[in-house]
C-alpha positions in Angstrom: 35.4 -18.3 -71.0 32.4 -19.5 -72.7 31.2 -15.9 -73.6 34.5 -14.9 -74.7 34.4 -18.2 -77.3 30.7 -17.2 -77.8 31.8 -13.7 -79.5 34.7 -14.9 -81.1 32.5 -17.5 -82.9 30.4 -14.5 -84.0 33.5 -12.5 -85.4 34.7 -15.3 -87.3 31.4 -16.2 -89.0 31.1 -12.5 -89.8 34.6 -12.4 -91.2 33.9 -15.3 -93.5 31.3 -13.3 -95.2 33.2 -10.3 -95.5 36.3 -8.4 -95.0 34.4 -4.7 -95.0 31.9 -2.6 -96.0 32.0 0.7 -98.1 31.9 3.8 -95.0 29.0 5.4 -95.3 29.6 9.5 -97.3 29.3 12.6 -95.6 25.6 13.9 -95.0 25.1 17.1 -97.0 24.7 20.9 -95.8 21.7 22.3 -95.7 21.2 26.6 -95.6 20.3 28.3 -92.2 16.7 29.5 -92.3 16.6 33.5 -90.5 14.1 34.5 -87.8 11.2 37.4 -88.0 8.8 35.4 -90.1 10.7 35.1 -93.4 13.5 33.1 -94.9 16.8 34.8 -95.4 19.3 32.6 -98.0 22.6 32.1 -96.7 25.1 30.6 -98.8 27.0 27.3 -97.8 30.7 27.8 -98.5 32.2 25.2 -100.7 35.9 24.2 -100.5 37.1 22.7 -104.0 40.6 23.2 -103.7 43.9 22.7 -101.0 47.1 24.0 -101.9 50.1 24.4 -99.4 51.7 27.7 -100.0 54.3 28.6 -97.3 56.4 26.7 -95.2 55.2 23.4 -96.9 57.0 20.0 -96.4 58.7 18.2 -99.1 56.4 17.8 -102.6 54.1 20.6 -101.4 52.3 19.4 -98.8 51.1 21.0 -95.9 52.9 20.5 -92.2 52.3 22.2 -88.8 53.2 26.0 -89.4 52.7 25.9 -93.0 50.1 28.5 -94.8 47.4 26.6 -96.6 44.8 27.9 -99.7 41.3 27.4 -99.6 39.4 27.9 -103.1 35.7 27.5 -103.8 32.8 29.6 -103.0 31.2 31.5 -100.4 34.1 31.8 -98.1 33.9 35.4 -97.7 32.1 35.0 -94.2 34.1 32.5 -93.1 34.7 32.7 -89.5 36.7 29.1 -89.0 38.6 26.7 -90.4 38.5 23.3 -88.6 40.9 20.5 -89.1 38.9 17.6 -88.4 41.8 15.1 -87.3 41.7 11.2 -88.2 38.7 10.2 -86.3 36.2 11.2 -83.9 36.6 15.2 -82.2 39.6 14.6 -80.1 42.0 15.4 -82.7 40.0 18.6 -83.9 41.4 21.7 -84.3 40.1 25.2 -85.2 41.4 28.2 -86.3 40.0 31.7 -86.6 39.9 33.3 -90.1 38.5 36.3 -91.9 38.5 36.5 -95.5 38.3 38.9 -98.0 37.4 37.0 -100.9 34.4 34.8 -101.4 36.6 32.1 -103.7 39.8 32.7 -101.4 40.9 31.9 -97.7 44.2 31.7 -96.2 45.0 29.8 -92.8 47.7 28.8 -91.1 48.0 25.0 -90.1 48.3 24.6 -86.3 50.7 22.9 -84.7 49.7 19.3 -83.6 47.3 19.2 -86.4 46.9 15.8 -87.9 45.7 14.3 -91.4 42.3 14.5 -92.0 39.2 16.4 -93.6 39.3 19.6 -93.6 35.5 22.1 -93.3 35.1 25.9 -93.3 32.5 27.5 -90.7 30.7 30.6 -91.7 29.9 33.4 -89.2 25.8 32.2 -90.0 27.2 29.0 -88.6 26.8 27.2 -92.4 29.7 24.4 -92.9 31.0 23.3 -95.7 30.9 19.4 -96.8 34.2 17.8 -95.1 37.0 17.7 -98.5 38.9 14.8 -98.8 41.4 13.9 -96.2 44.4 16.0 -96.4 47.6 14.5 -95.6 49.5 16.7 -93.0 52.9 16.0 -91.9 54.1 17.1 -88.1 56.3 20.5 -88.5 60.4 20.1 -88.7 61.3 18.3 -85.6 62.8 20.5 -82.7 66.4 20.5 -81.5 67.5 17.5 -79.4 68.6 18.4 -76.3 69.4 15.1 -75.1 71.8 16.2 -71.9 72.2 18.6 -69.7 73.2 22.1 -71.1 72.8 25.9 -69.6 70.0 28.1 -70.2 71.4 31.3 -71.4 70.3 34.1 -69.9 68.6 33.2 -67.0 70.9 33.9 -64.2 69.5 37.1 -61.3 73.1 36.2 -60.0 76.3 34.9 -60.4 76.2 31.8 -58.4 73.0 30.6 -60.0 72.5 28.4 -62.7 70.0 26.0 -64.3 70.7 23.3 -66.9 67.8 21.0 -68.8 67.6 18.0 -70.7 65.0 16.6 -72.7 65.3 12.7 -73.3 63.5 13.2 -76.6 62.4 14.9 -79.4 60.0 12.2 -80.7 57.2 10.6 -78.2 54.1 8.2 -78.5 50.8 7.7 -76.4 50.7 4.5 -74.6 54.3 3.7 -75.1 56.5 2.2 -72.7 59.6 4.6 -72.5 58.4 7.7 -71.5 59.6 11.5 -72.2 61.8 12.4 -69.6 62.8 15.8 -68.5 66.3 16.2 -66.3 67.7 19.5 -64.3 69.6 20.7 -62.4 70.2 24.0 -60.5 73.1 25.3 -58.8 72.7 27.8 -55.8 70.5 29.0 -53.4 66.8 29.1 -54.1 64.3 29.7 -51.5 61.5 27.4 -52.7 61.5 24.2 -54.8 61.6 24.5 -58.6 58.0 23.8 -60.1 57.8 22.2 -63.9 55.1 22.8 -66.0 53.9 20.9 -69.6 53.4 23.2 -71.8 51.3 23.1 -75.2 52.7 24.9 -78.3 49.4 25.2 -80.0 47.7 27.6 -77.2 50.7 28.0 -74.9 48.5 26.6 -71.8 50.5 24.7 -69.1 48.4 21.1 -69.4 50.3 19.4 -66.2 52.7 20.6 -63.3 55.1 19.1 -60.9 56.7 19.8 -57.4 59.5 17.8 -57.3 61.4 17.7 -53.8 63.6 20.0 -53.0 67.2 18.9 -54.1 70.6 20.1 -52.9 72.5 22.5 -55.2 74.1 20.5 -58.0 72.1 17.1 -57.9 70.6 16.0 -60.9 66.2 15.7 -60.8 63.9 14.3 -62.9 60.5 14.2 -64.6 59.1 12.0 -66.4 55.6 11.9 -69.0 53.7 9.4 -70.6 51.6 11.3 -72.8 48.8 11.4 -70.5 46.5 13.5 -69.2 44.9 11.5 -65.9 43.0 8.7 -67.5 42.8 10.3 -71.1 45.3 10.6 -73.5 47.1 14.3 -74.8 46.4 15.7 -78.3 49.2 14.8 -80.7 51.3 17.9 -81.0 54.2 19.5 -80.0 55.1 20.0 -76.2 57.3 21.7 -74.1 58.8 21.2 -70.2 59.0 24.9 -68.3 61.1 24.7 -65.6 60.7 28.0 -62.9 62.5 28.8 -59.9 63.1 31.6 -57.1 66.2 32.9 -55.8 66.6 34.0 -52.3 66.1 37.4 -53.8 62.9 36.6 -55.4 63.6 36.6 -59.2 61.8 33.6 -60.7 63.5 32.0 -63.7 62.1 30.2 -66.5 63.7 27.5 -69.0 61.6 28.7 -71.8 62.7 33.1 -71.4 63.0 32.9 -75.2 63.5 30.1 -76.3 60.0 28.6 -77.8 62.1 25.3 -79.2 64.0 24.6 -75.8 62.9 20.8 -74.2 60.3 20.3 -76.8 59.3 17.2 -78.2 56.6 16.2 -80.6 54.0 13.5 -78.8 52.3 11.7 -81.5 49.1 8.9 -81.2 50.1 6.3 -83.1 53.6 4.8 -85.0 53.3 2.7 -88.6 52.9 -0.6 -87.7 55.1 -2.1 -90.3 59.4 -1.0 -89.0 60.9 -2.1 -92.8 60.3 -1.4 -96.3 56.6 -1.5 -97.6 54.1 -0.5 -100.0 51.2 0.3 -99.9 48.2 -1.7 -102.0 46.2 -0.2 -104.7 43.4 -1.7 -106.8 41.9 -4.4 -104.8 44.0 -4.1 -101.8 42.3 -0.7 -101.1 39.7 -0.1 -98.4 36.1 -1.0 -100.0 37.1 -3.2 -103.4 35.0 -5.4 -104.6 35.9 -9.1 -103.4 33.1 -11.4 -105.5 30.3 -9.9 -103.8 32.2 -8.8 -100.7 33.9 -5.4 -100.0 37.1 -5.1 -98.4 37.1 -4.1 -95.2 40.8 -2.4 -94.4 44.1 -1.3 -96.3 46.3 -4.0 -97.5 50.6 -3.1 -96.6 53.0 -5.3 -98.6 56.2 -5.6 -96.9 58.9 -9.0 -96.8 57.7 -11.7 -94.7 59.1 -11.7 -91.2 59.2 -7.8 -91.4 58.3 -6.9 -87.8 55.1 -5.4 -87.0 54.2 -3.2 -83.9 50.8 -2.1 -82.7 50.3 1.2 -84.2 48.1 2.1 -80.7 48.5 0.7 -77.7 45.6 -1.1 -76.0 44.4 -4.5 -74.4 44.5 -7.8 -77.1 40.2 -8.2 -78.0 41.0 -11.0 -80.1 43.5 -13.3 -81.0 42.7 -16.0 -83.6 43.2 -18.1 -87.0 40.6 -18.1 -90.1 40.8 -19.3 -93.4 40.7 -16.3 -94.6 42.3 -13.5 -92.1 45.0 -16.1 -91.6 46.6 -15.6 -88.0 45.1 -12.0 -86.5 45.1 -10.1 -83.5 42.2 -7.0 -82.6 43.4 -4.7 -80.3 41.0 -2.3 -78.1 43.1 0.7 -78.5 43.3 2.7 -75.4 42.0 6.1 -75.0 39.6 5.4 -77.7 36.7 4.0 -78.9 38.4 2.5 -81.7 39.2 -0.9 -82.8 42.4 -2.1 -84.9 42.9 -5.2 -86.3 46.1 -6.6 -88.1 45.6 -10.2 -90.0 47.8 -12.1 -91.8 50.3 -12.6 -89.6 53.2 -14.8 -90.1 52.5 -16.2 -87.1 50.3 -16.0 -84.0 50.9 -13.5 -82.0 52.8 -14.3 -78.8 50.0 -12.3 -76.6 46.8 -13.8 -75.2 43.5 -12.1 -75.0 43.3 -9.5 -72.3 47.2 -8.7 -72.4 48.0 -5.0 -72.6 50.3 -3.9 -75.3 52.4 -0.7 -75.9 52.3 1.3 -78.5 55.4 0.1 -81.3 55.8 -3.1 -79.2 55.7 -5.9 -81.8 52.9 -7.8 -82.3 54.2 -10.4 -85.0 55.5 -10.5 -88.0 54.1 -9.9 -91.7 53.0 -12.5 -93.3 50.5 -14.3 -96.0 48.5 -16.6 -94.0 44.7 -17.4 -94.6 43.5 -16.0 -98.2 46.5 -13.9 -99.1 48.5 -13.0 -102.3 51.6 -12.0 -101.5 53.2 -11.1 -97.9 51.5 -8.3 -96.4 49.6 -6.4 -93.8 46.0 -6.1 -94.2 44.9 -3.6 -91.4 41.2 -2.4 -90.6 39.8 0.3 -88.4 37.0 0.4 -86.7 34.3 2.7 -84.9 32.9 1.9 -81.4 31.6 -0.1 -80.3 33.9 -2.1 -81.7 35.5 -4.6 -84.6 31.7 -6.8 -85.0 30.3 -5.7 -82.3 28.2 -2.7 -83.6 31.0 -0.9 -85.1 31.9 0.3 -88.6 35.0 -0.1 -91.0 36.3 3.2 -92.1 39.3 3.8 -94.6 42.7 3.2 -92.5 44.6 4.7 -95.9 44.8 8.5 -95.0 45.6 7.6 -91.3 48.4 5.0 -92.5 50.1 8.2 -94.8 49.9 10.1 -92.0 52.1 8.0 -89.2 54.2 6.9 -92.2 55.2 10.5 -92.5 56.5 10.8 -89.1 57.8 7.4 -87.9 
């Protein structure tokens, strides 16, 4: 108890000095040097320019599917194009690319690809400096199939048939109601159905199940959290396979042909604010000058009493009052190394230190406690080890866009 007091002493006395400090920039690319004695240029490819060109979400920006435009310079040997996600590697994705112009590449945004910077990879291994973020919306959401229904076409026989359900198209990490697939098969079938996870991006089964065996007709279920043993599943879309054997030996799947069937879109976080906001400009951006301070996170306007969720689940680090944060509440985000903390609160927060908390389960309510103009969220992000505790602020803005444009 004393250590825990102990460390939130030193958080608030940092927090009076400041609410943030400027992330530092990207470190530059230098050109690889060549073996056999002598130095052989090779030119670092420069990315000035993204512009969404097929299959692009509403005012032209770029979703999961659509075809993207690289301009700059010496992208002719590029062999990559990697979409670098919100933070850290675990939301990095790749994608092959060969193009025949050195100003010029095309690529195709992968599914499950998130907002974020984007870099180009040469096949002399030269990358380009990061662009700016680039906001990237999930692709069109797939069909709800929200009860049980037939899958055409998969019958070896007359007597046998399969129906699915998915319980939705939409799914978070770390939330309390999971995804849950239903089926049900009516027949003979001479071992028990197996159901596998499968990922759109790559098509690889990620986890599989062995329910019991049921009698013909009765109803089974699976159910998924969005994990992956103890780590959490890249945001993306998602499918549930469903294959079975007759007593003749045909094996049946829920997917023959039908890519969009049981899918669902899992996504890593949800925008903390459920009601009408705005987002702060000027001063209530991430590193404004605050009289000799910088500001440390993304201010939200919204109506007082607007409820606000944790955007990412994760045990309470600290809950607190300062003159300044007015009422707050850090949470260690689960599956991450990353630290989010939401201040201004209305209130205090009804959880304690050391509660766990689902992702969208409400926190609070907005509010303009401590130093604040106007009712709003002021939310920072920060890198491992943590919020004061060896950790850095970085710019919550582009990842804020980003869940606003899907929940």
């Amino acid at each position: 108890m004393r250590e825990t007091h102990l460390a939130a002493g030193r958080c608030a006395a940092a927090l009076a000095l400041s609410l943030g400090l400027l992330a530092p920039g990207a470190a530059a690319q230098s050109t690889a040097p060549s073996g056999g004695g002598g130095g052989v240029y090779v030119a670092t490819p420069k990315i000035s320019k993204v512009t969404c060109m097929r299959r692009c979400a509403s005012r032209a920006r770029a979703q999961g599917g659509s075809t993207i435009k690289l301009a700059g310079s010496g992208l002719a040997s590029a062999a990559k194009v990697v979409f670098n996600g919100s933070y850290g590697h675990g939301d990095d994705q790749s994608v092959p690319v060969r193009s025949a112009s050195d100003r010029t590449v095309a690529v195709r945004v992968p599914v499950g690809a998130v907002t974020g910077p984007i870099t180009v990879v040469t096949t002399a291994k030269a990358t380009s400096k990061a662009t700016a973020p680039v906001a990237i919306l999930p692709p069109p959401p797939p069909a709800p199939n929200p009860v049980l229904s037939v899958v055409p076409g998969l019958r070896s026989e007359e007597s046998l048939q399969i129906e699915t359900g998915t319980s939705r198209t939409r799914a978070y990490v770390g939330a309390r109601r999971a995804v849950t697939f239903s089926y049900r098969v009516t027949g003979t079938l001479s071992t028990p159905p197996t159901v596998e996870l499968v990922r759109a991006s790559d098509g690889v089964a990620v986890k599989s199940w062995t329910p019991d065996a049921l009698s013909s007709g009765e109803v089974q279920n699976v159910s998924w959290d969005g994990r992956l043993g103890r780590a959490s599943a890249k945001p993306g879309r998602y499918s549930f396979r469903l294959t079975a054997a007759t007593s003749a030996g045909a094996v049946r799947t829920a997917q023959a042909g039908e890519s969009e069937r049981d899918a669902f879109d899992l996504y890593d976080n949800i925008f903390p604010i459920r009601g009408r906001h705005e987002f702060g400009t000027g001063a209530g951006r991430f590193g404004a000058s605050r009289g000799g301070r910088s500001h440390q996170g993304q201010d939200v306007f919204a109506k007082c009493g607007t409820p606000l969720v944790a955007a990412r689940g994760g045990t309470i680090k600290f809950k607190q009052y300062h003159a300044l944060a007015g009422n707050y509440v850090v949470i260690d985000a689960a599956g991450t190394d990353v630290d989010y903390a939401y201040m201004h609160l209305a209130e205090p927060s009804p959880f304690r230190t050391g509660d766990r908390v689902y992702t969208g389960q409400r926190i609070g309510s907005v509010g303009d406690t401590g130093d604040a103009v106007g009712c709003h969220l002021h939310l920072e992000l920060w890198t491992g080890p943590g919020w004061y505790e060896g950790g850095k602020p970085f710019d919550p803005l582009p990842s804020l866009q980003a869940w606003d444009g899907w929940s």
